[in-house]
ZAZA-420683 format. One record per atom (N, C-alpha, C, O): residue number from 0; residue in one letter; atom name; x, y, z. Coordinates in steps of 0.1 Angstrom, whole numbers, m for minus. Example, Ala and Ser with C-alpha at 12.3 -4.5 7.8 and 13.67 -1.06 7.14 Angstrom:
<atoms>
ATOM sevo titor lumza     X     Y     Z
ATOM    0     A     N   132   m57    78
ATOM    0     A    CA   123   m45    78
ATOM    0     A     C   132   m33    78
ATOM    0     A     O   142   m33    85
ATOM    1     S     N   128   m22    71
ATOM    1     S    CA   137   m11    71
ATOM    1     S     C   129     0    79
ATOM    1     S     O   134    11    80
</atoms>
This chain:
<atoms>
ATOM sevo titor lumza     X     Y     Z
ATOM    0     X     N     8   m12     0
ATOM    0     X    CA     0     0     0
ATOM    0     X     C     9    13     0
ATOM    0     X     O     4    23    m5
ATOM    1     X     N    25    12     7
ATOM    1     X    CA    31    24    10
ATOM    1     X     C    35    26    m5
ATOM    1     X     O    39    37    m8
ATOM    2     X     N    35    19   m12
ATOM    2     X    CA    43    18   m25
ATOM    2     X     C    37    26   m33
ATOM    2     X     O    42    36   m37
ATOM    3     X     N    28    23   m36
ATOM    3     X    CA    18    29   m46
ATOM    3     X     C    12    40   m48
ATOM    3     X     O     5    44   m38
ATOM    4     X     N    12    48   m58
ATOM    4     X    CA     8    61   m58
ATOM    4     X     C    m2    65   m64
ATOM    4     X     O    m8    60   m74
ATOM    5     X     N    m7    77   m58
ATOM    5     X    CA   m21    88   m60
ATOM    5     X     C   m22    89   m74
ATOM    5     X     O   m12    93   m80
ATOM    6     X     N   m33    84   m81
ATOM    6     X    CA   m33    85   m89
ATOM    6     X     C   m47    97   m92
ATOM    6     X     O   m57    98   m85
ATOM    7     X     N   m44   106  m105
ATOM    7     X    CA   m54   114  m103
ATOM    7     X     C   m62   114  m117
ATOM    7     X     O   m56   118  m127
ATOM    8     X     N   m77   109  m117
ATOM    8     X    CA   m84   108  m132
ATOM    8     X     C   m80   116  m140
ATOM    8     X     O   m75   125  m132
ATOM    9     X     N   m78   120  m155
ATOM    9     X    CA   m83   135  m158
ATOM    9     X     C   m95   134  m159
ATOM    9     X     O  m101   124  m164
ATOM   10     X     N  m103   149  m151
ATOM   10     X    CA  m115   153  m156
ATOM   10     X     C  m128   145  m146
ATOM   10     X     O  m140   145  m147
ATOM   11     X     N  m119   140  m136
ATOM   11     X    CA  m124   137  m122
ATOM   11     X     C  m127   141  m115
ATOM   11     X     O  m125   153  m114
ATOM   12     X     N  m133   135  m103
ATOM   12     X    CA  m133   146   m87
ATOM   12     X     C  m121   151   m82
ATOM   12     X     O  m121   163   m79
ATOM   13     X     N  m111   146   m81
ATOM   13     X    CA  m106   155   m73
ATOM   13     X     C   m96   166   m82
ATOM   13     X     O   m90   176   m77
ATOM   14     X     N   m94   160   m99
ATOM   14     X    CA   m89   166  m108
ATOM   14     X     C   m98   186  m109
ATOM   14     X     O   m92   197  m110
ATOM   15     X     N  m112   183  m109
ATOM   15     X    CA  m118   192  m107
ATOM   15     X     C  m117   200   m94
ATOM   15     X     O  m118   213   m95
ATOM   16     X     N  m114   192   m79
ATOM   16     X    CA  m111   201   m72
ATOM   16     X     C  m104   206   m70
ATOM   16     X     O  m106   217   m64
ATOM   17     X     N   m87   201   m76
ATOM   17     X    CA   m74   209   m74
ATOM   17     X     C   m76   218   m85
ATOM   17     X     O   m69   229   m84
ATOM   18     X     N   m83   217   m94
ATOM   18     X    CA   m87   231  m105
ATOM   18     X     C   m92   240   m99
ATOM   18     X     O   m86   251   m97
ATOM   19     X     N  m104   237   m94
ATOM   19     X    CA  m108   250   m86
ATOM   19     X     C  m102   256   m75
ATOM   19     X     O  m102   268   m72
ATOM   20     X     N   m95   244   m68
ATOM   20     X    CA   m83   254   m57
ATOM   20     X     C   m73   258   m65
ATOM   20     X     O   m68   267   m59
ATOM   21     X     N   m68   257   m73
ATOM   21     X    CA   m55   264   m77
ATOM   21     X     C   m56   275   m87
ATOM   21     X     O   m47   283   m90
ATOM   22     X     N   m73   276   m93
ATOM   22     X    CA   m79   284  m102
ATOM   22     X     C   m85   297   m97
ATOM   22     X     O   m86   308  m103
ATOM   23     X     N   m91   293   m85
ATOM   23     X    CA  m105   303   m86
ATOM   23     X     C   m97   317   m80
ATOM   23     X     O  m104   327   m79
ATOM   24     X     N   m85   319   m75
ATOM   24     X    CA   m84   333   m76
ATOM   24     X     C   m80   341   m88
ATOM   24     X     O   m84   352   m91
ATOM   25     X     N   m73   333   m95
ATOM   25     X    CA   m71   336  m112
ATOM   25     X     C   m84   342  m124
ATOM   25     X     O   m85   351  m133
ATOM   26     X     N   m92   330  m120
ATOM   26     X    CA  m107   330  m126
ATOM   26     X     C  m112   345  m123
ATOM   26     X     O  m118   352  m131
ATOM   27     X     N  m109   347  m107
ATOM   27     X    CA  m117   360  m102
ATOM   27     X     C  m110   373  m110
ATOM   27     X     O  m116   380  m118
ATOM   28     X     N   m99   374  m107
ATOM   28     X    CA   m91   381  m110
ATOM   28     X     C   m94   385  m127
ATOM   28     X     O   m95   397  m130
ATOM   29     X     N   m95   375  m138
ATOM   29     X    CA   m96   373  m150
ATOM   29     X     C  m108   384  m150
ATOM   29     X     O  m109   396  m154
ATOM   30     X     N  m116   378  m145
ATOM   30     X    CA  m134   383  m151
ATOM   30     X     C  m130   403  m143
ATOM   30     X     O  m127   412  m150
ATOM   31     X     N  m130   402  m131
ATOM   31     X    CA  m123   418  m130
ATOM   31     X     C  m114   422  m144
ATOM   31     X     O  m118   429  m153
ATOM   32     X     N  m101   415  m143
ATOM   32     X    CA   m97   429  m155
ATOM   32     X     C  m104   429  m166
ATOM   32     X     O  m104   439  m173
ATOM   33     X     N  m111   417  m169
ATOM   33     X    CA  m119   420  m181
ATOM   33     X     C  m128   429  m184
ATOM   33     X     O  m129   437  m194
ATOM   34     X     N  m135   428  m172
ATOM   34     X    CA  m140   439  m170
ATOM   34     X     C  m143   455  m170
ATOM   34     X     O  m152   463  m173
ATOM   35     X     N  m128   454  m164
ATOM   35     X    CA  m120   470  m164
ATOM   35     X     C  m116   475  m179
ATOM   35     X     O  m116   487  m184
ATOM   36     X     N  m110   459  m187
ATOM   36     X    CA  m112   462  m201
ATOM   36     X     C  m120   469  m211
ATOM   36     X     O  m118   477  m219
ATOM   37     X     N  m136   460  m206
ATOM   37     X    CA  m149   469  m216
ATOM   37     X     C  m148   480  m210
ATOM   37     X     O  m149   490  m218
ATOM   38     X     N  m148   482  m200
ATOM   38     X    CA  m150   498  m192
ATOM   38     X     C  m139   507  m196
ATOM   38     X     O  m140   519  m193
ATOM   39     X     N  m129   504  m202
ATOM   39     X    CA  m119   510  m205
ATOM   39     X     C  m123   516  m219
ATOM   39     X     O  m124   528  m221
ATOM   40     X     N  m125   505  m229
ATOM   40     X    CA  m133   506  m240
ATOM   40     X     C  m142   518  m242
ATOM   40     X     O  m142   525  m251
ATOM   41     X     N  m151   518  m231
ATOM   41     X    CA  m167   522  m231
ATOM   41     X     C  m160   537  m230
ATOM   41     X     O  m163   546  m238
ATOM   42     X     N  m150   538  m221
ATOM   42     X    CA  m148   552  m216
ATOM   42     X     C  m140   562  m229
ATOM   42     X     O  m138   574  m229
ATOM   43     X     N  m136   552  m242
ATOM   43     X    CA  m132   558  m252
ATOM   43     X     C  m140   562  m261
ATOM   43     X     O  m136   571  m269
ATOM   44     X     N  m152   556  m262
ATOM   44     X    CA  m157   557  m274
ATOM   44     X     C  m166   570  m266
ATOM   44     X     O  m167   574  m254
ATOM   45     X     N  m175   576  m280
ATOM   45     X    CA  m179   592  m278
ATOM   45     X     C  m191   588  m274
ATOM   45     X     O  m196   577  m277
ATOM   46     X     N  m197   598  m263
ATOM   46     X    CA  m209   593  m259
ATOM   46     X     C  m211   594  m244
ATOM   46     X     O  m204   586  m237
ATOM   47     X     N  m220   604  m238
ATOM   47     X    CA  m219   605  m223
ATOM   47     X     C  m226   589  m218
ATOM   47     X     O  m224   583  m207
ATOM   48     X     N  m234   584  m227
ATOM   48     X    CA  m240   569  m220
ATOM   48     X     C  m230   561  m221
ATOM   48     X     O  m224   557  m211
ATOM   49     X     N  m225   558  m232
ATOM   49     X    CA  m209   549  m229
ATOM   49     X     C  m201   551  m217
ATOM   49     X     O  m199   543  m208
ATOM   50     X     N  m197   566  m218
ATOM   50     X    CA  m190   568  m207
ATOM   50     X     C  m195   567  m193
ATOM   50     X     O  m188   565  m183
ATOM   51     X     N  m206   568  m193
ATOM   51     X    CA  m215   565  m179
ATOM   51     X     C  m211   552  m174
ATOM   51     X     O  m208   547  m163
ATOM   52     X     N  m213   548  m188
ATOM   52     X    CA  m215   531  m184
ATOM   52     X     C  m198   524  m181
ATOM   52     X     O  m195   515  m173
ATOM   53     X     N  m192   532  m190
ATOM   53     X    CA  m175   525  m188
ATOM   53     X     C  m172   526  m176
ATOM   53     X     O  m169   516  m168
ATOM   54     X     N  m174   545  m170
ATOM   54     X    CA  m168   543  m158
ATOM   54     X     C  m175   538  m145
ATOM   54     X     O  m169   541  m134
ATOM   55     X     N  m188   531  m144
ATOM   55     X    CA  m194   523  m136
ATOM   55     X     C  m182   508  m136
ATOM   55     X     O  m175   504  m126
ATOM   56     X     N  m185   501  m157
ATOM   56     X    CA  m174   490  m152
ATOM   56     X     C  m163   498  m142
ATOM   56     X     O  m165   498  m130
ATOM   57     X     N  m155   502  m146
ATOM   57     X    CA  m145   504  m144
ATOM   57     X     C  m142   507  m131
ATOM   57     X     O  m130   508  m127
ATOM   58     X     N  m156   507  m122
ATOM   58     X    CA  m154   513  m107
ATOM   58     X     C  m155   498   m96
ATOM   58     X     O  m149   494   m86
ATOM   59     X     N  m166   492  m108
ATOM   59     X    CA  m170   477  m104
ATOM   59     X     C  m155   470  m104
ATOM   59     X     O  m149   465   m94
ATOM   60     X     N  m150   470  m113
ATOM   60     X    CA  m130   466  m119
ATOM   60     X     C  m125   467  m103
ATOM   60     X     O  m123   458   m95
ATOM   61     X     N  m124   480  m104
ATOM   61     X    CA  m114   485   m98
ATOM   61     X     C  m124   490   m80
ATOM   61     X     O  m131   500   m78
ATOM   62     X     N  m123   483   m73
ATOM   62     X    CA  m130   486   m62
ATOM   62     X     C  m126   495   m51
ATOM   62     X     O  m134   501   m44
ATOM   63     X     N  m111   496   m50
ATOM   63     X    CA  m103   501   m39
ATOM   63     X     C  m102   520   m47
ATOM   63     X     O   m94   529   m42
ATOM   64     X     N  m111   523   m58
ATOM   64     X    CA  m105   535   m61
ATOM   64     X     C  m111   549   m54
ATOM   64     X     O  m108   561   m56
ATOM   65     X     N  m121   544   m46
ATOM   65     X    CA  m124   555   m35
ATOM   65     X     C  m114   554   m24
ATOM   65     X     O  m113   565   m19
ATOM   66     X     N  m106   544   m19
ATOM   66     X    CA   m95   542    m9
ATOM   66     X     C   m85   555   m11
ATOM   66     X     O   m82   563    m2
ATOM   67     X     N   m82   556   m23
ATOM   67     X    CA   m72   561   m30
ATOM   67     X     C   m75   578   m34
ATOM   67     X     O   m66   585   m39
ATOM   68     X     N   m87   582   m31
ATOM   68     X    CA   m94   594   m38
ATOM   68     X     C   m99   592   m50
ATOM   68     X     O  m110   597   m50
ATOM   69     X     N   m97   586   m63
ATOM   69     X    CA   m99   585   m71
ATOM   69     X     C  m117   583   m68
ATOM   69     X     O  m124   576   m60
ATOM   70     X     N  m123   592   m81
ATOM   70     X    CA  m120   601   m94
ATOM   70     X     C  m119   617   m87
ATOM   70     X     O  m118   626   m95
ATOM   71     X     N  m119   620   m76
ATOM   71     X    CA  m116   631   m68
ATOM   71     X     C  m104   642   m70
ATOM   71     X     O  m103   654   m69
ATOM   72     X     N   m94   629   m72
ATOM   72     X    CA   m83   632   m78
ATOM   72     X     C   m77   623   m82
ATOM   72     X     O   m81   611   m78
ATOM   73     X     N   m63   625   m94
ATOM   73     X    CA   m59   612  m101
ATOM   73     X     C   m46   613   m99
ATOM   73     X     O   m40   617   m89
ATOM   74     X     N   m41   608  m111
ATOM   74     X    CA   m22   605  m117
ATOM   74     X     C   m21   591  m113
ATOM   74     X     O   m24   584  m104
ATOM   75     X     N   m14   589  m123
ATOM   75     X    CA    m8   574  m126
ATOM   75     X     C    m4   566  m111
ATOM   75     X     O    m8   555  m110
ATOM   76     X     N     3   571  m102
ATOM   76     X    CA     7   565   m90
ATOM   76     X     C    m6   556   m80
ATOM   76     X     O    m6   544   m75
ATOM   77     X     N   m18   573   m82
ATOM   77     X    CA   m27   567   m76
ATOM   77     X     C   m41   553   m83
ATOM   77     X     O   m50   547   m77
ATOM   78     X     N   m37   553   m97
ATOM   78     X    CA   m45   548  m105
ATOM   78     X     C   m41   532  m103
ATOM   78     X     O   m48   523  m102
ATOM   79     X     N   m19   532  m105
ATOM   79     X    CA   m16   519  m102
ATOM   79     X     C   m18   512   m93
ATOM   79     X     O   m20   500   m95
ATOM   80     X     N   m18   521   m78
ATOM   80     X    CA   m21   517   m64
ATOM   80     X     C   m33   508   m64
ATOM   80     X     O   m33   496   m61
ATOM   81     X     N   m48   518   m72
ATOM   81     X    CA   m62   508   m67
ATOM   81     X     C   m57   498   m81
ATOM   81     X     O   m64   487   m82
ATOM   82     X     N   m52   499   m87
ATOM   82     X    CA   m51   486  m100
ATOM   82     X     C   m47   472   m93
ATOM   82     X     O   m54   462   m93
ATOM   83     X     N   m36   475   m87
ATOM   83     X    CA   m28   464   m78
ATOM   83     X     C   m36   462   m65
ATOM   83     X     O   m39   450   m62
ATOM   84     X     N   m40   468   m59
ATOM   84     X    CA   m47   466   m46
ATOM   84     X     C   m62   458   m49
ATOM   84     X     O   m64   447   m42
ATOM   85     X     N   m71   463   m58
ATOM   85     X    CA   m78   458   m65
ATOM   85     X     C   m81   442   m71
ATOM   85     X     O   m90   434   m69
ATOM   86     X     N   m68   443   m80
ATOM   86     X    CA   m64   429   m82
ATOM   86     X     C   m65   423   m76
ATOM   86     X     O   m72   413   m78
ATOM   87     X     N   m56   425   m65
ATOM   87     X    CA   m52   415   m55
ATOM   87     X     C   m65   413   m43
ATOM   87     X     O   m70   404   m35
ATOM   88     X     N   m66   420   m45
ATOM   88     X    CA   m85   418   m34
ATOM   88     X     C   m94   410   m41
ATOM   88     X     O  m101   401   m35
ATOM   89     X     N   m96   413   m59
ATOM   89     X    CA  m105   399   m63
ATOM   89     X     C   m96   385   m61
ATOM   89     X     O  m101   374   m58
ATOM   90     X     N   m85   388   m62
ATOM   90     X    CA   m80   372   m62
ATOM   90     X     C   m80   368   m44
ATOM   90     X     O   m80   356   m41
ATOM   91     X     N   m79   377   m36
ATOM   91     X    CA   m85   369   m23
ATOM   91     X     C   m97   365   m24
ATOM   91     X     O   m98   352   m22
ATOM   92     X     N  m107   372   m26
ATOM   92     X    CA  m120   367   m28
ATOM   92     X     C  m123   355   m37
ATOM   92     X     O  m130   346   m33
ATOM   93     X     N  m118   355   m46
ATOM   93     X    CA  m120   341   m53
ATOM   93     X     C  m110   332   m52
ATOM   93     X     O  m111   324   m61
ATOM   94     X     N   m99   330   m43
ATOM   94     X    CA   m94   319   m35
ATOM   94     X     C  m104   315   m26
ATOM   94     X     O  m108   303   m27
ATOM   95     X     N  m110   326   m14
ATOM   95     X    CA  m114   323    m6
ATOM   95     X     C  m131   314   m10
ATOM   95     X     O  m136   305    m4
ATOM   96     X     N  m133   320   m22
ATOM   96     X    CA  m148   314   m28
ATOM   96     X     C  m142   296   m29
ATOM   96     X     O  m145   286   m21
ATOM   97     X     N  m134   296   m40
ATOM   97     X    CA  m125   285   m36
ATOM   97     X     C  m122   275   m28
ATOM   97     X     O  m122   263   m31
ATOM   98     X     N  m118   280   m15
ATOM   98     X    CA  m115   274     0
ATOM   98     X     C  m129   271     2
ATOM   98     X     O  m127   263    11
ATOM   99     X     N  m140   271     0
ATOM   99     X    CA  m152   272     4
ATOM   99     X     C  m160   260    m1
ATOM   99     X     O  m166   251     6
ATOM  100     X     N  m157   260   m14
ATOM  100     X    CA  m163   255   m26
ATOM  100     X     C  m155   239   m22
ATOM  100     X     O  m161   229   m22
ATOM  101     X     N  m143   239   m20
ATOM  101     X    CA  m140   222   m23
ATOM  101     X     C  m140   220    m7
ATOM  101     X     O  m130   214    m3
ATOM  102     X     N  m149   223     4
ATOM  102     X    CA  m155   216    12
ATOM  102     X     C  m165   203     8
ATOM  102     X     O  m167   193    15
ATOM  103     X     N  m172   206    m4
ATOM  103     X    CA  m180   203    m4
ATOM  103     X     C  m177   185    m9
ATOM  103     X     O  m165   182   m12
ATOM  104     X     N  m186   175   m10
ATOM  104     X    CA  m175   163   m13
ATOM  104     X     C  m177   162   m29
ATOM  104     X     O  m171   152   m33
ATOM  105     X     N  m184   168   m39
ATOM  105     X    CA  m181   172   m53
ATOM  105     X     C  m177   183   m55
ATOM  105     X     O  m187   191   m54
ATOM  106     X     N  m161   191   m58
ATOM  106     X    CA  m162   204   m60
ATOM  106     X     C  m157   207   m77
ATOM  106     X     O  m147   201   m81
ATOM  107     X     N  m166   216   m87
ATOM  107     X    CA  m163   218   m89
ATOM  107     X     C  m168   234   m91
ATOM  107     X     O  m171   242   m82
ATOM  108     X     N  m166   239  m107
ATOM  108     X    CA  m168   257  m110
ATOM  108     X     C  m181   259  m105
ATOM  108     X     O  m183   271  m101
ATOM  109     X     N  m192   248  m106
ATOM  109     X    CA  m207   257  m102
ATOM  109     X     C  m203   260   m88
ATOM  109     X     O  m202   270   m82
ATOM  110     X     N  m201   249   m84
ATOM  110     X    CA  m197   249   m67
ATOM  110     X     C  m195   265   m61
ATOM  110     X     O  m202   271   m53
ATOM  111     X     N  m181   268   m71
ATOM  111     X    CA  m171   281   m69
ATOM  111     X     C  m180   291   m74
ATOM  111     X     O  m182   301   m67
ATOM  112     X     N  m187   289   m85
ATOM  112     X    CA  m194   300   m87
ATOM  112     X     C  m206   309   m74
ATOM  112     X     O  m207   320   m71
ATOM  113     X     N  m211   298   m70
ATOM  113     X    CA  m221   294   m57
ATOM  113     X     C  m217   305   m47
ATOM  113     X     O  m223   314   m44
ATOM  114     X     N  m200   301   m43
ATOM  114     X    CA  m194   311   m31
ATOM  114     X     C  m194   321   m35
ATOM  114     X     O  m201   328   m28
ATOM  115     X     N  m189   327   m48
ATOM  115     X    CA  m179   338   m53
ATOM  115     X     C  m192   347   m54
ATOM  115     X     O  m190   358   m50
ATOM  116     X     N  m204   344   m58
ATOM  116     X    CA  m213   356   m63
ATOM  116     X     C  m217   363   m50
ATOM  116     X     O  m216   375   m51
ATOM  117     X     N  m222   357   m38
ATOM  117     X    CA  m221   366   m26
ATOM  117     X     C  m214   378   m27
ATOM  117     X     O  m219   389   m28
ATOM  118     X     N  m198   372   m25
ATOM  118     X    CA  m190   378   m19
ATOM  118     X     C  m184   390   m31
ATOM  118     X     O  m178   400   m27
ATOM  119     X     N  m187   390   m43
ATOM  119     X    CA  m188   396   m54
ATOM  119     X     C  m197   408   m53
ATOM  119     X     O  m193   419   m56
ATOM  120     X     N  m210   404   m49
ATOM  120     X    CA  m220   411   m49
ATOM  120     X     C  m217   423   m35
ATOM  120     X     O  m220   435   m36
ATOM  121     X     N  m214   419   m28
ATOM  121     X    CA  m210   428   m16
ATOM  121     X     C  m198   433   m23
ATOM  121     X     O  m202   444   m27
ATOM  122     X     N  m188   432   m25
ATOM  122     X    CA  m179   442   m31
ATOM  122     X     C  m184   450   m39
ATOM  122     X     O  m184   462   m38
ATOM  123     X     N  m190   440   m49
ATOM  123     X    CA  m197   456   m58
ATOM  123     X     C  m205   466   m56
ATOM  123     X     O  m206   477   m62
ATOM  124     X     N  m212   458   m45
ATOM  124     X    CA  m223   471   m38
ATOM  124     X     C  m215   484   m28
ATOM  124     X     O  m216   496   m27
ATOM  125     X     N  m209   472   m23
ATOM  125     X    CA  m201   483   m14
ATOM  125     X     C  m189   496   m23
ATOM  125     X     O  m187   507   m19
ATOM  126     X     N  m186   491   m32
ATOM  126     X    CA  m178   501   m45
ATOM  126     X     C  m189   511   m51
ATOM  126     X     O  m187   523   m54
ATOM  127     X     N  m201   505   m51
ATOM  127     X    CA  m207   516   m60
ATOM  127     X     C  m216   528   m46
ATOM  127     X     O  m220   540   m47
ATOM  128     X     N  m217   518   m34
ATOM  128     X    CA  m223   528   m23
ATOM  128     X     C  m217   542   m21
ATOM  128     X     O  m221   554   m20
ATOM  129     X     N  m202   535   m21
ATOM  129     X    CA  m194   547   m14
ATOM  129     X     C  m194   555   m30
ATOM  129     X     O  m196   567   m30
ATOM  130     X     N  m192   552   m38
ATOM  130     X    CA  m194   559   m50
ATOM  130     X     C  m210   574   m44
ATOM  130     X     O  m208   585   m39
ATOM  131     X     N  m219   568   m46
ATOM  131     X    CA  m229   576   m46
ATOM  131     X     C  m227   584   m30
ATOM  131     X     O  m233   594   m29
ATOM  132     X     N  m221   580   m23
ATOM  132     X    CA  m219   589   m13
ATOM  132     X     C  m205   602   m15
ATOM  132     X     O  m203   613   m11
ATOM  133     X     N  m200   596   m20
ATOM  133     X    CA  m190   606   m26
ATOM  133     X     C  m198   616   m34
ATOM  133     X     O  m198   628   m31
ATOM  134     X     N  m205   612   m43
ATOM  134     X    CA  m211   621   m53
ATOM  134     X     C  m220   631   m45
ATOM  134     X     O  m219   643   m47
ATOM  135     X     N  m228   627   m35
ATOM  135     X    CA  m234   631   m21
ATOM  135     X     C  m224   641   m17
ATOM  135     X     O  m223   652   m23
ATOM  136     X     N  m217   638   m11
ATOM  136     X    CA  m209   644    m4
ATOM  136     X     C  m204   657   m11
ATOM  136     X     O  m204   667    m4
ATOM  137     X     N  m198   659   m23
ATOM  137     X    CA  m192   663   m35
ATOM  137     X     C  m200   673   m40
ATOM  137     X     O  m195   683   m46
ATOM  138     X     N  m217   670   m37
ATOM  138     X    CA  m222   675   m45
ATOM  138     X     C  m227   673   m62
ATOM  138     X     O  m235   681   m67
ATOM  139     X     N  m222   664   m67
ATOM  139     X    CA  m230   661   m78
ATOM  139     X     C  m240   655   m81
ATOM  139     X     O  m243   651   m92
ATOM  140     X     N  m246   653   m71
ATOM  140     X    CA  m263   644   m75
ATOM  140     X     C  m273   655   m69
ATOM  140     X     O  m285   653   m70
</atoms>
């Protein structure tokens, strides 16, 4: 028995589960910059509804850019700061969706998806609150 080794299906249980543990902060991270991508997009093309709409993606992307002052004030230092900070916050979040997900004794992406939208949904709410409270605050609404 000491001899013999772990063998792992492809496209099995536990093949699936070390996917989603070694995946889902990457996954998370992915769908954010993508994100930040169309909104990047949106914010080029002419058009106050585009733009409306890019820089929502773009706030949803990037969550930490009230941390930072941003759009209050800018420059590249502070834009890199919430980019990196940002990043690195979806990919906690979707490790931690992750850690969650292969408790279960089938894990796989629905599993992960299951955790991650919560905890997604609270970030994004919480990104777009303090948004409208800035604008409050600011004066533009």
């Amino acid at each position: 028995m000491a001899g013999k080794s772990r063998r792992v299906v492809p496209d099995g249980i536990v093949a699936h589960r070390n996917a989603v543990r070694r995946r889902g902060g990457l996954i998370a991270t992915a769908l954010a910059f993508g994100l930040l991508v169309v909104g990047l997009v949106l914010l080029a093309l002419p058009g106050s509804l585009t733009g409306l709409l890019g820089f929502v993606l773009t706030f949803i992307a990037l969550p930490t850019m009230p941390l930072f002052g941003i759009p209050a004030s800018g420059g590249f230092t502070l834009y890199a700061l919430s980019f990196i900070s940002s990043m690195l916050l979806w990919w906690i979040i979707g490790h931690y969706a992750s850690l969650r997900a292969i408790r279960e004794v089938i894990a796989s992406w629905p599993e992960w998806r299951r955790e991650f939208r919560p905890l997604a949904i609270g970030l994004v709410l919480g990104s777009l609150v303090s948004l409208a409270l800035a604008a409050l605050v600011l004066g533009a609404l």
